[in-house]
N, C-alpha and C positions, 0 to 999 in steps of 0.2 A: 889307035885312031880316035878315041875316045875323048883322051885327055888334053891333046889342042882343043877340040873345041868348046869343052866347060871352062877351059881359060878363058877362052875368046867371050863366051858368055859374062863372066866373072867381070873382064874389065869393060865390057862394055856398061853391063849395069852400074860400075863404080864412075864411069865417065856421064851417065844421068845422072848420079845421084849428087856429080860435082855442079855441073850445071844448073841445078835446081836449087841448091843453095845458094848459087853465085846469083841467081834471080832474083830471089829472097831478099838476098842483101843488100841489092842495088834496089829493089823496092821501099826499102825502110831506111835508105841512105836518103834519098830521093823525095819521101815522104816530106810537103809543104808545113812551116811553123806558124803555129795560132799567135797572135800577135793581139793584145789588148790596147787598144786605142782609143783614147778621149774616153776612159769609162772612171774615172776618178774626178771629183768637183769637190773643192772647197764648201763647206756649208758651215755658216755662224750656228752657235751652242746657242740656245730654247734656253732660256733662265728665265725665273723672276727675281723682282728687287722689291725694294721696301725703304720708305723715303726716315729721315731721321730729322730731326729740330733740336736744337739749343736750347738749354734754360738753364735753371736750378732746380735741384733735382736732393731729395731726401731716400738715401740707401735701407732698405731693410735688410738688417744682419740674423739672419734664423742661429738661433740656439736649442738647445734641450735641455730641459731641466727636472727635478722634482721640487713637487710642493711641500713645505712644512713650516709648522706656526712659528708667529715672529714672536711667540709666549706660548711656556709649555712647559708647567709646574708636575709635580708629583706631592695632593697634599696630606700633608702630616701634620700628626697633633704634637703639641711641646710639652702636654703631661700626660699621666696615665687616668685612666677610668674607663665606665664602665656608658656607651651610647644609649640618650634616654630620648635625643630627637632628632631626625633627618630629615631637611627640608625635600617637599614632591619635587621639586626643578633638579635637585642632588642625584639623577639617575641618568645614565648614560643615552646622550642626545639630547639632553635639558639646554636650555638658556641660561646663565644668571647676570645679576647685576654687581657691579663691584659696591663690596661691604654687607650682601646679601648669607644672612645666617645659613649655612649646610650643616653642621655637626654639631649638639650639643653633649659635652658629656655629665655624668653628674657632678652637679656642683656640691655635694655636702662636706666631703670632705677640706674643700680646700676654702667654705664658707667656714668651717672649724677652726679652723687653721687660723685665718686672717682673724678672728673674733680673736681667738688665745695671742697673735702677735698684738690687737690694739692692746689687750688687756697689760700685755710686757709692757709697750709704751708707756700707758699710764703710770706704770710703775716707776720707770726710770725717771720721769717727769716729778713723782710725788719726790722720789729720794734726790731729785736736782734740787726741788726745793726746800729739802731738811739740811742741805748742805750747801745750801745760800745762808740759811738761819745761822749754820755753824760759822760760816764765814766770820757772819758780824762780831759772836761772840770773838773769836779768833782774834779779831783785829785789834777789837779795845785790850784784850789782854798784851797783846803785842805789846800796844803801845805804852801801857802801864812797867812792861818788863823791857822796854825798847833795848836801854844803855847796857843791860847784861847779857843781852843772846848774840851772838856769835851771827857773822851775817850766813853762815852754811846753815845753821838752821833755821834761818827766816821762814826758808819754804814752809819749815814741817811746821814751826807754831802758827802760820796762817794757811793750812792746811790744804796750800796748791793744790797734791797731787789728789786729793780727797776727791777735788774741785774738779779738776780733769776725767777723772775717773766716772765721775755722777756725770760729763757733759758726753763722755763716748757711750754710756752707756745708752745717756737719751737716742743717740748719735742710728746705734746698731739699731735700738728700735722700731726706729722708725725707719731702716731699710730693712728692717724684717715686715715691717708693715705695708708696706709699697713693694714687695716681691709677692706677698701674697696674695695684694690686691693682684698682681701681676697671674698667678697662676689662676687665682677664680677668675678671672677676665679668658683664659686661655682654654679654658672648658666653652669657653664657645667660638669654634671655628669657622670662619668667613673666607668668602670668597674675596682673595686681594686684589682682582678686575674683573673686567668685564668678560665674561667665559663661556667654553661653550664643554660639559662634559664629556670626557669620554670613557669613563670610565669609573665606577663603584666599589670598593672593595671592603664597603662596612655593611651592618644592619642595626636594626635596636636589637637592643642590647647584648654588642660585640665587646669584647674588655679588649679595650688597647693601649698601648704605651708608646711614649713619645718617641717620636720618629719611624713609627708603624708608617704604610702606606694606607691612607683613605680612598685615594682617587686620584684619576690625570684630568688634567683642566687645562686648554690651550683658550688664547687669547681669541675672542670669535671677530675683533673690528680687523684684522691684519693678518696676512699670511705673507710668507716670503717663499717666492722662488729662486732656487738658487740653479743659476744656468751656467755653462761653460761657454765661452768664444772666442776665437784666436788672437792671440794678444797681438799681432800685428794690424788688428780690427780696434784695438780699446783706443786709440787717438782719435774717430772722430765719433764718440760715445760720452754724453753729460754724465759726470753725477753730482746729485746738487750740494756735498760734499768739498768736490774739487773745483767748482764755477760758479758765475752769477749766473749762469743761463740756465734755463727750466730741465728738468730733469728729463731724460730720452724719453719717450710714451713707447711704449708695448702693449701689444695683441698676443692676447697668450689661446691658445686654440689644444682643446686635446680631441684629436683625430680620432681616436678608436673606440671615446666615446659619445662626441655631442654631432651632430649633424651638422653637413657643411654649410658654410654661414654666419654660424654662433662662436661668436666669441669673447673674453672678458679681456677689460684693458686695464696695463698696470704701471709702474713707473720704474725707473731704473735706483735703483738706492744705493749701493754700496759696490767698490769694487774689494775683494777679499784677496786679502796680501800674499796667497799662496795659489801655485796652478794644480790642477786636477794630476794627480799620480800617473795616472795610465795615458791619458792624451795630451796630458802636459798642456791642455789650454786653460786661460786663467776663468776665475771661478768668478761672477756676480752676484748681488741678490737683487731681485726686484721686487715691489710693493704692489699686494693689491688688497684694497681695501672690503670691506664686508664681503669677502671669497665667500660664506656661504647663502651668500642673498637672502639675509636675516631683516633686512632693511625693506622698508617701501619704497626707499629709492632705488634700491635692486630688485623690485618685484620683474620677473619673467627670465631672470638671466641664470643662467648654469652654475651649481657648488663649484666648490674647487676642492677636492677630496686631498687629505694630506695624505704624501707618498704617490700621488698621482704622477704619471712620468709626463710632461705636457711639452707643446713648441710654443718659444716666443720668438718674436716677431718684432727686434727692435729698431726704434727709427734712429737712425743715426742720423750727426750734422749734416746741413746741408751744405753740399756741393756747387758753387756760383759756375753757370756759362762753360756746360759742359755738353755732349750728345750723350744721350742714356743709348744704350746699344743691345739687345740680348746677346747674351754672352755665346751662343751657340752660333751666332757671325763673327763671331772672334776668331778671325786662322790662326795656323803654328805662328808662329815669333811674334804673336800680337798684331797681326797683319788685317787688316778686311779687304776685301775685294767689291771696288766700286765700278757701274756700268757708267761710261764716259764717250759718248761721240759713238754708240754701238760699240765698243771695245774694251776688256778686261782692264782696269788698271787698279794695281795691287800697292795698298797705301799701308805706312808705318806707323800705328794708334799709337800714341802716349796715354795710356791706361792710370789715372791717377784711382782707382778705388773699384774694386771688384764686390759685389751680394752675390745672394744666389743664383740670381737669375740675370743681372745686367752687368756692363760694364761704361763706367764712365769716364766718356774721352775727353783729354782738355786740347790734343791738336793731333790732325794727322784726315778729319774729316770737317767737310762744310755742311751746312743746312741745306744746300741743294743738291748733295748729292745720293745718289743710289746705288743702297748697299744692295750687291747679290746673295740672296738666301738660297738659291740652288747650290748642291758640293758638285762638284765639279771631277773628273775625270782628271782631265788634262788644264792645269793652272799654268799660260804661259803670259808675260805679259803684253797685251796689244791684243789677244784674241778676240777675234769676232764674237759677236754677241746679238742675240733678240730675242726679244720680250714674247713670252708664252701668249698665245690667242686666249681668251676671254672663252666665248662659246667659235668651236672651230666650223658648228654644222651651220649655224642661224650667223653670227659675225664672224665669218671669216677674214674680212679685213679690218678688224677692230683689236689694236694692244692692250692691256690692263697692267696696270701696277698694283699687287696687293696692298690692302691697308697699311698704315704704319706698325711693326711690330707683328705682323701675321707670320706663322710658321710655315718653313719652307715647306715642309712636308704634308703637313695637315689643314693649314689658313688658321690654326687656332689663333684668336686676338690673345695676347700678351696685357 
């Protein structure tokens, strides 16, 4: 009796438990869908621009370089002896003046010397003239014995070679005499320009021989920077070499040691006929004159230390009736992006000439138009656009255009 009715139980509870999900399901069948409506609006992109102008326009090409003199001896003596005098300017750091005595050595020797060669002189001189006297005799016998001498011994009885003999010998003497006026002369060692010391390597009385080292002496009116920059740059670069027109002016600046501001100007001199090994860009020299402001007309302005690793700053030719652009408005494919009627439009620069920091257009922009300095997200063309508020608390209905050349980022002036 039992077991009918735990069935009856069983299916009953299995016939709740069907209906209760069939509840369920038609609950969440039934369940209304959220639907978003009118909640998306078009809104123009917040940029600023920055206005551009036409002119002519002169590129600065940055290079690096080091310094070293445009003279730069190592000197040596041409005889030996023994140091009796050193001029005070002769010490490392000195001035001198070209033709200014530095190193004397002693002269006694080579005052000996040159005394014993006049004295040969004299000699071959007295014996030129005992063998002029002979001449004469010589002659009238000749001619006394004319008809019987054979003309092969003409020579010997008018005693030519006697003659020759007595003129070579005058001959040697006196380049034995002019060599040693040469060597006492060479006991006194001079500075052959104008110099600036760097260095010593004698004292009194050091014994040296010729070709010893004394001293390094670099030329103090000229130094040369020699800088590298990329040969597809060396076309619009003077040098007064290859032109009538003035030689490029250079700012030469060393950052790590003068403070900003200070700088020395120099000129372009030379382009050097080989490129740099490693970066393969060609090599320059530039001129800059009293580098270590030894001068009064360079009173205040900074050495130029040789070996120094320094930036120049060259001006290149100018550029006729182009927009000067900072290069950081430059898009991909040489593109800028101008605000037009409120709307993006995306122009094709002709870039005829790239510096560090600009680029110069010759078409693809006008003088009235505005370049966008905001990057952009989404670059479509025709997009809405408007110009950033000014102050948004105090002029809320007031546009501004940053200065010409302000960074988008920062407003720094360029």
């Amino acid at each position: 009796m039992k077991t009918p009715r735990l069935t009856t139980r069983l299916l009953f509870s299995g016939l709740i438990l069907l209906i209760a999900v069939g509840i369920t399901t038609l609950i969440f069948l039934s369940e209304p869908t959220a639907v978003r409506s009118g909640a998306t609006k078009k809104t123009a992109m917040l940029v600023e621009v920055t206005s551009v102008e036409k002119g002519t326009f002169r590129p600065l090409i940055v290079a690096m370089g080091t310094m070293k003199p445009a003279r730069d001896i190592i000197l040596r003596p041409r005889v030996n002896g023994e140091v009796v005098e050193i001029s005070e300017n002769f010490t490392p750091g000195g001035f001198v003046e070209k033709g200014e005595v530095l190193v004397r050595l002693d002269p006694s020797d080579y005052e000996n010397r040159l005394k014993q060669r006049q004295s040969e002189l004299k000699q071959a001189l007295a014996d030129l003239d005992l063998e002029m006297g002979l001449q004469e005799v010589a002659r009238k016998e000749y001619q006394l014995f004319e008809e019987s001498i054979s003309s092969e011994n003409t020579k010997l009885v008018l005693r030519r070679p006697q003659l020759e003999s007595a003129r070579a010998k005058v001959e040697s003497a006196r380049t034995s005499v002019k060599q040693a006026n040469l060597e006492l002369d060479r006991t006194t060692i001079k500075s052959p320009f104008k110099a600036h010391i760097l260095s010593r390597n004698v004292n009194l009385g050091s014994q040296v021989s010729a070709g010893d080292e004394l001293g390094r002496l670099v030329g103090w009116q000229t130094y040369w920077l020699e800088a590298t920059v990329p040969v597809s740059k060396l076309h619009r670069l003077s040098f007064p070499a290859q032109t009538v027109k003035e030689a490029s002016e250079v700012i030469i600046r060393n950052r790590s040691a003068w403070p900003e501001g200070v700088y020395r100007k120099g000129r372009l001199f030379r382009l050097i006929g080989s490129l740099e090994e490693q970066t393969r860009l060609a090599r320059v020299l530039i001129t800059v004159n009293d580098p270590l402001a030894h001068t009064e007309s360079s009173s205040g302005l900074p050495a130029l230390m040789i070996g120094a690793f320094v930036e120049a700053q060259i001006q290149a030719d100018a550029i006729p009736d182009v927009i000067k652009l900072d290069r950081d408005y430059v898009r991909k494919d040489d593109t800028v992006w101008v605000m037009q009627d409120g709307e993006l439009k995306i122009r094709k620069a002709d870039i005829v000439f790239r510096d560090s920091e600009h680029a110069y257009i010759k078409s693809g922009l006008q003088e009235s138009d505005k370049v966008v300095v905001t990057n952009l997200a989404t670059v479509v063309e025709g997009a809405k656009l408007r110009l950033k508020k000014a102050n948004s608390a105090d002029q809320s209905s007031k546009e501004t255009v940053p200065a010409k050349g302000a960074d988008a980022s920062s407003g720094r002036a360029h």
